[in-house]
Steps between C-alpha positions, in 0.01 A plus 500: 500500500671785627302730223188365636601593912625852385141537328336333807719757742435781266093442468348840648129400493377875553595474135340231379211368695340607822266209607394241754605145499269228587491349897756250449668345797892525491741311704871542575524191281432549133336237264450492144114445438463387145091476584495877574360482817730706705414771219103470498260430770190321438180724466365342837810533720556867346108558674569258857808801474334784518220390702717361757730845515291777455556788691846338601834707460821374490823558534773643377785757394719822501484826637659817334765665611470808657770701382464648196209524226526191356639178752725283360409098431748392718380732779142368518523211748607761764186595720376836508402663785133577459339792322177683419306551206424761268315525222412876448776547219403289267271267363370184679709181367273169448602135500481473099710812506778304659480192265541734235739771570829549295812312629669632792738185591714254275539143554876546553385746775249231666729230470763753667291561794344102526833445536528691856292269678735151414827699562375757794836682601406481859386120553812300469324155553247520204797564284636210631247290366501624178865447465419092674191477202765601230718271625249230433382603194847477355563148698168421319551595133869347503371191676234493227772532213688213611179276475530469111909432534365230756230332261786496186792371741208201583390430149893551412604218769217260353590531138831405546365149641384391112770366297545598088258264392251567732484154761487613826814375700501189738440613839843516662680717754553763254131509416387484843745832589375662202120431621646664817635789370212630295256385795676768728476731225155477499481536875711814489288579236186443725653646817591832295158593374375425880770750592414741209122475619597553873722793421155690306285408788731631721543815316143538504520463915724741563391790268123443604596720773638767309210530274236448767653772665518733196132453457454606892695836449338618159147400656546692785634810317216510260256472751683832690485641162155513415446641841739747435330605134251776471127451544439599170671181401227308698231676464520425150672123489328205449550237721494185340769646224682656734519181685619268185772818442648387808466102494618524191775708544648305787458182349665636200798585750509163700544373115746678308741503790465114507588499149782691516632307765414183372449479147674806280831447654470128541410453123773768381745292693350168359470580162871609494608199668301280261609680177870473650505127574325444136778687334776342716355126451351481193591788296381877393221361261327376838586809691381726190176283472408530872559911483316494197203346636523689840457843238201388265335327831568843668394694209172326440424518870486876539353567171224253584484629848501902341190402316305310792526810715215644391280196572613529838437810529150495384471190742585726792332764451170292493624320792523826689169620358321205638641564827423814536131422409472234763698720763234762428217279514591295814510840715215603387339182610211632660406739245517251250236300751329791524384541151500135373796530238686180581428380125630825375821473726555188369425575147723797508743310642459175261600758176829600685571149543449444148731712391768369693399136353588631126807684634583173716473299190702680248774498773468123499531455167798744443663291769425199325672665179802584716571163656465347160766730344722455771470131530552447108826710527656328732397196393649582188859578622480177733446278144803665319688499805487094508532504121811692531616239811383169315707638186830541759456174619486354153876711408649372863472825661277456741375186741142384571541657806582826328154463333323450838698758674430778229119404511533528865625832460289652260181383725639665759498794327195445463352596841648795514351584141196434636526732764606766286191510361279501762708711739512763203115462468464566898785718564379749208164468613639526894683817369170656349306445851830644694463814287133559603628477869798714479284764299255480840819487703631804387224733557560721830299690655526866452514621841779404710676637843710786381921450623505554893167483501416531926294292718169652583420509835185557646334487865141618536593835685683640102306275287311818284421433113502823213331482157677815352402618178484124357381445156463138351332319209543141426704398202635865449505871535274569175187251636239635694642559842379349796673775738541887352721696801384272841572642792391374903650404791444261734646539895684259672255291686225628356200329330380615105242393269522565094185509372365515167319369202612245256831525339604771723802372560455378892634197457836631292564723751641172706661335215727856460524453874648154461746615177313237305415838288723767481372891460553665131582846717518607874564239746364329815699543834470305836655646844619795218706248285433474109409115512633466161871575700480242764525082483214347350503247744478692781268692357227195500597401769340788730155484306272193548159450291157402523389435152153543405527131371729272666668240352624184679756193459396184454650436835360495854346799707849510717642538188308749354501747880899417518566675139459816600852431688659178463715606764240519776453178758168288530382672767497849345337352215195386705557835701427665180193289390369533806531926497307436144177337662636160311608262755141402639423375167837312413505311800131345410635338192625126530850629417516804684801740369577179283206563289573508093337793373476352149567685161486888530363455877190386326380265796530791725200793510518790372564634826675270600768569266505884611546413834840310384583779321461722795676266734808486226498875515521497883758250502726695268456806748622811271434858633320515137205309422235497236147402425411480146113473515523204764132465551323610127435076440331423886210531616389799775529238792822366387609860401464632870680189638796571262499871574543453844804286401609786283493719781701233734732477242595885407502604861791795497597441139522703165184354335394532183145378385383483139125482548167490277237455799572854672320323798831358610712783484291710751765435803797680299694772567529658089325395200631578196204531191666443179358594150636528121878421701514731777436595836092731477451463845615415898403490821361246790159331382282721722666843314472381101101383623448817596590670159161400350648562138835312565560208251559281849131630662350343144648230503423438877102546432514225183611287685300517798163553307570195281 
């Protein structure tokens, strides 16, 4: 037994198997399922699944430590204070990348840091009730033992009532107080196993917190975590996968720190006691014959279980395949409309499915093959164990009630045989999803404050922007660059446009503003400060956006307005809808500010969805703001109602506007023409339309004759 929990402890899955497990529900209480249904889903619940949660992401886990390359397990529950992205330096990392990447944690080190969050250092009171739940699981277990010296003190009491040659006694006194004695035997026998049961469920009470409360803290970190990763990471994840790392990874938490708690240490404990009270009672042949079929029963579990990995495996993979299919297919919905391919959706769907099916069923019948081996072992060792106690009897060295007692024993050992194998089966597997987690846990992003990094601050009077000498290309230095030596300026307070053609670069030029990019050489400076030398936070914090394609929570318009600054009071909000031309429409839905917007905004209008974005930006109020082709998806009546808003909105600001229709960058003070990554040409509108051979002046006059 204690071979098989070093091997358990020991099990580093980044060097066996990286894989998913299937959607299994798992419960603070643990239950042998000899049908293999906790272990395999039916093919039509595995679909209700993923139709029912697609594009939903959970919960769940660590983030790294700061200090130092490489944070250590026990360090990951701490949150980190949030940082930008960056993926110039290398190459883009994918979701499949992360279910297959090389170990980076052990299970000693997850186990390490699980334990954290049911002995936190600072919270006194959840310690507490883990000390109270030990308590009762040792109350329970002892209580439990005593039941089998109960049931052969009974059986003991009644045997002595027969006389040698076997006619029962008359009923006197004596037989009447012997009828009385083993009656309360059996009641204490009855009233134990009540208490035994009420000390379990009570257990279960009082740690519910503790785990419930684990599975709060590592959702919440993970969920700051994958904020805090680079966009690289999701621009190139998959949702659906992404989404089962997570479930999957919690769950796996909320179950191997239940079986720590509750079943390792309790069966260590009982198998010792057993084995000693065999050995003490009976004699070493019992105590030998119990250990001995603990080890085979132990031996032919993991083997067994070793083997059925791969099935598993193969199961979840197909599992995730299908979801990702259906994730894919469900947000597409209208496209799929569009073209008539529901049949082919479904058909492409239907051979993912059946792949999980033959997966599903080998792992069904591997589990049958398991349960069989494990029940014929034990049943063995329970026949020779009452051979060896009907033999005793026969010699005068043990009672009847020896023989129950022993049996008593032995199937209490079973239970927590039982449990060994399934809470290997799970806990291995729970160890194998934990490893895909902490592998996604542990990537930081690679741009982070520098020590002492300062506060930027920022009114609109100092709030002046410089491109010096900046050169960029995505992925790295040796791909084609985006930027070769940029240089401009823009004034505090003044109003730009960056014009160009496709791929120019325009709309990198913000994301290198924002740090989500970070120049290969030369650097970017606000009010004269290197922005890679002052606090990322504070450096957001002074620009607000208008995207050229907003995207809203599935929330209500309030909601939507108010994010700009969660700080800001009702009546801003509105202030700020109203300064965006939006408030005359809101308040003619039923609703009013209460209005859901639906999925992605989509029940709003296009421009209706600028003008939130607008009103966010207004809300926020930073001396910088920034209009990344606001207007290239309205139409020209819409567009002029929106520009005006623009205009409302930028009033004595540092604006930037990223524009394709030159049309609605007429009104600025510099535009900036960019082409093959640099700066040809500046100047207001009415100077570059002058230059009849200036890349601007043909632009101008394609777009106007068109």
């Amino acid at each position: 037994m204690t071979i098989a929990l070093l091997r358990l402890c020991k099990f580093t899955p980044g060097r066996q198997l990286l894989g998913y497990k299937a959607h299994r529900k798992t419960s603070t209480n643990l239950v042998r399922d000899n049908s293999g249904t906790m272990r395999s889903m039916s093919l039509s619940r595995f679909s209700q699944v993923h139709l029912n949660r697609y594009l939903h992401t959970s919960s769940a886990a660590y983030v790294g430590n700061k200090q130092g390359d490489k944070p250590s397990p026990s360090t990951l529950i701490k949150t980190q204070k949030r940082n930008c992205f960056h993926p110039g330096a290398s190459t883009l990392t994918t979701t499949n990348e992360i279910e297959t990447a090389k170990e980076e944690v052990t299970s000693q080190e997850m186990i390490k840091a699980m334990l954290t969050h049911i002995w936190p250092k600072d919270e006194p009171q959840i310690r507490n009730r883990v000390k109270v739940a030990m308590g009762l699981l040792v109350s329970a277990k002892l209580t439990t033992s005593r039941l089998s010296f109960l049931f052969k003190y009974a059986v003991d009491e009644l045997n002595t009532g027969i006389v040698s040659d076997g006619a029962l006694l008359e009923l006197t006194n004596a037989t009447d107080a012997l009828i009385a004695s083993a009656t309360s035997i059996i009641l204490g026998y009855g009233i134990a196993r009540i208490c035994s049961s009420g000390f379990n469920e009570l257990r279960n009470a009082v740690f519910a917190s503790v785990a419930q409360r684990s599975i709060r803290k590592i959702a919440k970190n993970v969920f700051l975590h994958l904020h805090n990763l680079d966009l690289a990471f999701h621009l190139n994840r998959q949702t659906g996968a992404l989404s089962k790392i997570i479930d999957r990874g919690s769950r796996g938490i909320n179950f191997v720190l239940s079986a720590m708690v509750f079943n390792i240490v309790p069966t260590i404990f009982e198998l010792a006691l057993i084995s000693s009270i065999l050995s003490y009672k009976c004699g070493s042949e019992f105590s030998l014959l119990a250990v001995s079929c603990v080890g085979i029963y132990t031996a032919y579990t993991l083997s067994i279980t070793q083997w059925r990995t791969q099935f598993r495996v193969n199961m979840n993979k197909a599992e995730n395949e299908a979801g990702n299919k259906a994730i894919d297919s469900l947000i597409n919905y209208e496209t799929v409309k569009y073209f008539n391919n529901e049949k082919f959706e479904a058909d492409r769907y239907e051979g993912v499915l059946k792949k999980y099916e033959q997966a599903a069923l080998k792992t069904s019948t591997s589990l049958a093959t398991l349960n069989f081996g494990q029940s014929a072992i034990f049943s063995t060792a329970m026949t020779l164990s009452m051979i060896f106690a009907a033999r005793e009897i026969a010699h005068g060295n043990l009672t009847v009630g020896d023989l129950v007692m022993v049996n008593g024993l032995l199937f209490q050992l079973s239970m927590p045989l039982g449990f060994l194998g399934s809470v290997y089966r799970e806990v291995r597997q729970a160890f194998i999803d934990m490893q895909t987690m902490f592998t996604l846990m542990l990537k930081e992003p690679t741009i982070k404050n520098k020590a002492n990094a300062l506060p930027l601050v920022l009114t609109t009077s100092n709030a002046s922007i410089e491109f010096r000498d900046v050169n960029f290309s995505y992925i790295d230095k040796h791909t084609k660059r985006i930027f070769s030596n940029l240089n401009f300026t823009i004034p505090a307070g003044k109003s730009v446009a960056i014009v160009g053609g496709s791929g120019s670069g325009k709309s990198t030029i913000i994301r290198l503003l924002y740090r989500f990019f970070e120049p290969n050489a030369g650097a970017i400076y606000i009010d004269g400060k290197n922005i890679n030398d002052v606090d990322l936070d504070s450096l957001r914090r002074h620009i607000a956006i208008v995207p050229q394609d907003p995207v809203l929570f599935h929330d209500t318009i309030l909601y939507n307005i108010n994010y700009g600054d969660k700080s800001k009071s009702y009546e801003e909000t509105i202030e700020a809808a109203k300064l965006a031309d939006l408030h005359n429409s809101i308040i003619k839905w039923p609703n009013h500010y209460e209005t859901q917007v639906g999925e992605r905004g989509l029940k709003l209008s296009g421009g209706e969805k600028q003008r939130v974005a607008i009103a966010r930006a207004i809300l926020k109020n930073t001396p910088i703001l920034v209009f990344d082709e606001a207007t290239s998806s309205l139409d020209s009546i819409t567009e002029n109602n929106i520009l005006s808003s623009l205009k409302t909105a930028s009033r004595n600001k540092t604006t930037i506007c990223i524009a394709h229709r030159l049309s609605t960058i007429k009104h600025v003070d510099i535009i900036y023409v960019l082409k093959d990554g640099s700066v040809v040409e500046m100047g207001t509108h009415d100077q570059l339309l002058a230059d009849k051979g200036s890349f601007y002046s043909t632009m101008w006059h394609t777009q106007t004759s068109s």
